[in-house]
N, C-alpha and C positions, 0 to 999 in steps of 0.2 A: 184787355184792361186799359181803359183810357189814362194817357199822361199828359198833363197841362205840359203847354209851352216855356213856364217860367214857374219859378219856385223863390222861398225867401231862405236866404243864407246868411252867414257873419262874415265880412267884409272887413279887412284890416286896413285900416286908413293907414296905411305907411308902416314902417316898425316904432317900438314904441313901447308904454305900459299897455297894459292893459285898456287902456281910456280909447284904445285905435279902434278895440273890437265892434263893430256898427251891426245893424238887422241892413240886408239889403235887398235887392230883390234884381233875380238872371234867368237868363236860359237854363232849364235843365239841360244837364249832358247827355251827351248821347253813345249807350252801349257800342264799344268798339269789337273789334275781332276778341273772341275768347274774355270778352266779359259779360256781365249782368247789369242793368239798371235796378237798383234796391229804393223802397219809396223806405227813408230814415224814421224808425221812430224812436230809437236813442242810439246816441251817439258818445264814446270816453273822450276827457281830456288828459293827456297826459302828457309830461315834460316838453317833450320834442314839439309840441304845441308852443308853450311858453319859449321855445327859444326859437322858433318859425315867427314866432307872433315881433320878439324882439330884434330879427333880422341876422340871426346867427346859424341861422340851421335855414335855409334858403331850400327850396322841393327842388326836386333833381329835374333834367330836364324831360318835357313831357307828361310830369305830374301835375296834375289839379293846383291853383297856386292858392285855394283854398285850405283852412285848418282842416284837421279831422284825421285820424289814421285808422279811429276804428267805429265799425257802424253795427248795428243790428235791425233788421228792418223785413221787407216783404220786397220778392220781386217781382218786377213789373214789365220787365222786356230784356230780352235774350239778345245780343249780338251775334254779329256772323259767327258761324262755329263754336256759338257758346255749347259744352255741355257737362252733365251734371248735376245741373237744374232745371227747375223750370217753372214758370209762372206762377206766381201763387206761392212758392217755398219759401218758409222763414230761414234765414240766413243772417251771422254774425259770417263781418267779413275783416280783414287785415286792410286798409286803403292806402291807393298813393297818394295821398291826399282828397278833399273835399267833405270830410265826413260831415263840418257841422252846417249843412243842411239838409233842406228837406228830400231832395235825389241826389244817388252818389253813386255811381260806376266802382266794379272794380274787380279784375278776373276772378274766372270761375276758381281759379286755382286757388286762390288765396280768400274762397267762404269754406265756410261751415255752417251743418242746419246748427239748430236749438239743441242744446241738450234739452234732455226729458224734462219736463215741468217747468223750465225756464220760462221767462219772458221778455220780452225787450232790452229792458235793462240791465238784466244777469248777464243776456245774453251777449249785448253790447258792452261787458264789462270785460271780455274774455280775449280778443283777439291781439291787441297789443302787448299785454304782461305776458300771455302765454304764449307765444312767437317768439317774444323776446328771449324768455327762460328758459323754453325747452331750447333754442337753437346756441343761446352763450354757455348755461348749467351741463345738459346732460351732450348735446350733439360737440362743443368745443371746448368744454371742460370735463367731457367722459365721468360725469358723477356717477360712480356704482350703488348698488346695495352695500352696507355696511360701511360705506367713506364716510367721514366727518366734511359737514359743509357749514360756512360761516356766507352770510349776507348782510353787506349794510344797509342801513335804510328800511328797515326792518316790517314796517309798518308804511310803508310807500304802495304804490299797487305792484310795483314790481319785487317787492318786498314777501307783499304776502303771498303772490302766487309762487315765488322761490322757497320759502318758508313749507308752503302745502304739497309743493311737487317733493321735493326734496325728501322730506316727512313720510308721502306716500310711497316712495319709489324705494323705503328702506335705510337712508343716511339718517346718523347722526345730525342734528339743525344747531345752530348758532345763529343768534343777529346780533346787532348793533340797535340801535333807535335812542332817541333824542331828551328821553325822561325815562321815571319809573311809570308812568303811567302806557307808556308805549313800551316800555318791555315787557309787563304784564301782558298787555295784546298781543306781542311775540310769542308768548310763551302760549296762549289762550287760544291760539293758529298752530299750536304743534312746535315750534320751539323747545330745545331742550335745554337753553340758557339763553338770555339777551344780558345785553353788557350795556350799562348808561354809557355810553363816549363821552359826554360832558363832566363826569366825575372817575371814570375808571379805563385805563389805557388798556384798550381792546386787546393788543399785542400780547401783557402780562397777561391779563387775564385768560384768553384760548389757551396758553401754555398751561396755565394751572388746571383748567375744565379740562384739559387732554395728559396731562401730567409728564407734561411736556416734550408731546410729540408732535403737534399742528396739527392744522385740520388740513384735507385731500384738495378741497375745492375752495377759491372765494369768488364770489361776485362784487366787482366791485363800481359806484357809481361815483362814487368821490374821488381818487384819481390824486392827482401831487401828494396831499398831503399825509394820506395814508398808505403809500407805496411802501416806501421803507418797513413799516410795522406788520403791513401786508405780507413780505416776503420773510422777516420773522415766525409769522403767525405762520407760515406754510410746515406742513410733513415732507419728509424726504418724495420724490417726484412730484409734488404739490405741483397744482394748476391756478392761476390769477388770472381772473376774466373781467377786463376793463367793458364795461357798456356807458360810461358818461362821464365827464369832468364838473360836478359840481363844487367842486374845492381848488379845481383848476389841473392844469395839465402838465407842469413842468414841478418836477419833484428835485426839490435841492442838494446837494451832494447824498445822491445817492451811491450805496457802497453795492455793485453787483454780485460782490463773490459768493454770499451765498444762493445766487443762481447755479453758480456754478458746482460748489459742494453740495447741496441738494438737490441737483436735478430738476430745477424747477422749471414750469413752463409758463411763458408772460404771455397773454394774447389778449385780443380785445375785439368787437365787432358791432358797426352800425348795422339796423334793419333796414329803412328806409332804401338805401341806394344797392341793397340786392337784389336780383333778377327776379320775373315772375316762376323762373325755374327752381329758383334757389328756394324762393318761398315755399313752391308746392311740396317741395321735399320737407320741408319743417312742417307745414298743414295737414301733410299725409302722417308725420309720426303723428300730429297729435291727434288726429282721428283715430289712430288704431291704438295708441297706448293710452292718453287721455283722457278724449271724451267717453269711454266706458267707465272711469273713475268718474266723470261730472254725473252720467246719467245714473249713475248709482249712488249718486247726493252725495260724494266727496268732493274737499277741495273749492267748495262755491265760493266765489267773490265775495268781496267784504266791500256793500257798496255805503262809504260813507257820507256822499251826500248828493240830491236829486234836483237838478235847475231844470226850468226851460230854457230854449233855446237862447231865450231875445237875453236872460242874463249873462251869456257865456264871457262877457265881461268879470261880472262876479265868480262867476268858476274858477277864472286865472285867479284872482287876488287869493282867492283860498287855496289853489296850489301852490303860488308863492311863498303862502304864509307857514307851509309847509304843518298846519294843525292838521290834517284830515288822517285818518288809519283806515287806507284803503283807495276805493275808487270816488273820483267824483266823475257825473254821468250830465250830459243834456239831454233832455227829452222831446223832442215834439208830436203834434197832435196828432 
């Protein structure tokens, strides 16, 4: 399969708004040991994007210093000792970066084919939320069957797919989300209650839906300013799993003891700076528990809105503005 020399990518002219993101045009990368080259035909944007883009979340070293964490696409050339795939195979993969262009490298470890009937887009909608979920929800917060779990940000991509795993695996679901019209979408994904945060304190409220016992699990992306209410909202050995500070990171007189009288477990985890080992073990659950649930038409992404490439400028400002329920996707040709 022939691969051009040079490919067109988004190029961050410095950090920045949004305004940095430019169309540019590089070398295709080149398959290393234990990876694949994927020719991109869509690509997710998600968080870790917007604060890469704003110069807060910097790629680890070694990583692509291009956007992108997650791709779906076709492959095109095999690295040394790639295996598992092979030429020709559709694959959504997990990236170290590069995804938003047109070639993107990235171990065989961390793809996955299509589920069944999928396309590009679906498919490219899958590897970031569901990485993220299965490795913080059920592998470091041990969500069982029959727990109660609560998620903020309800209606976020990593919202809905916590929402649909959650739902399918047998818990009790809980969110949070930002209006009545997004907790409807909560609930319209398998939700068993969403809670407005803008009008009704999340905290009271789980006690009352649980009659005042807490829920097992939370996911949490907001961080300072919901910790305290977080550790109310918890069941006796209750698990709190930080994955983002978008409210910030330092929680003010915070009172620990009921850590201590409930048994509670605090932890929290990035993706990005985990090993290609660390990944394959979270890739390989979701291929055997997972994608058998995708290929059986559960749980499909909620892809709220579709650019090309050259606007992935506009994709941020609609992440930012934080309106979308679900994925926004870039495309190319």
């Amino acid at each position: 399969m022939s691969v051009p020399q040079t490919m067109t990518h988004i190029q961050a002219d410095g950090a920045g708004g949004p305004e940095v993101l430019k169309i540019a045009t590089g070398p295709v990368p080149v398959a290393g040991a234990g990876e694949v080259l994927i020719r991109v035909e869509a690509a997710g944007v998600n968080r870790p994007d917007v604060a890469q883009r704003e110069g807060s979340y910097p790629p680890p070293p070694g990583a692509s210093p291009l956007l992108g964490l997650e791709v779906a696409g076709e492959v095109v050339a095999l690295g040394p000792d790639a295996t598992g795939f092979a030429v020709g195979d559709k694959v959504c993969a997990l990236t170290n970066g590069g995804g938003y262009a047109e070639y993107c490298v990235a171990p065989t470890a961390q793809c996955l084919p299509w589920p069944k009937g999928y396309d590009a887009i679906k498919a490219g909608a899958l590897p970031e939320t569901s990485f993220t979920v299965w490795a913080n929800v059920f592998q470091m917060g041990r969500l069982a069957a029959g727990e109660k779990f609560l998620v903020h940000g309800g209606t976020s991509g990593i919202g809905v797919t916590a929402i649909q795993f959650a739902k399918a695996f047998g818990a009790t679901v809980y969110a949070t989300a930002g209006s009545d019209d997004k907790c409807t979408a909560c609930v319209q994904l398998g939700a068993d209650a969403a809670i407005n945060y803008r009008d009704k304190d999340f905290g009271a409220e789980i006690r009352t839906l649980t009659g005042g016992k807490g829920v097992d699990v939370i996911l949490d992306m907001v961080g300072g300013p919901y910790m305290q209410r977080d550790i109310r909202a918890l069941a006796m050995d209750g698990r709190l799993v930080l994955i983002a500070f978008l409210g910030g990171s330092v929680a003010e007189k915070f009172d620990f003891l009921q850590i201590m009288t409930k048994r509670l477990t605090v932890t929290g985890s990035t993706m990005r700076p985990r090993t290609t080992a660390q990944k394959a073990a979270i890739a390989a659950d979701l291929r055997a528990k997972v994608w058998p649930l995708l290929d059986a038409g559960r749980c499909p992404p909620v892809i709220y809105a579709t650019l090309p490439l050259a606007q992935a400028a506009e994709a941020h400002r609609l992440m930012e503005s934080s309106a979308h329920i679900g994925k926004i996707m870039l495309t190319l040709a």
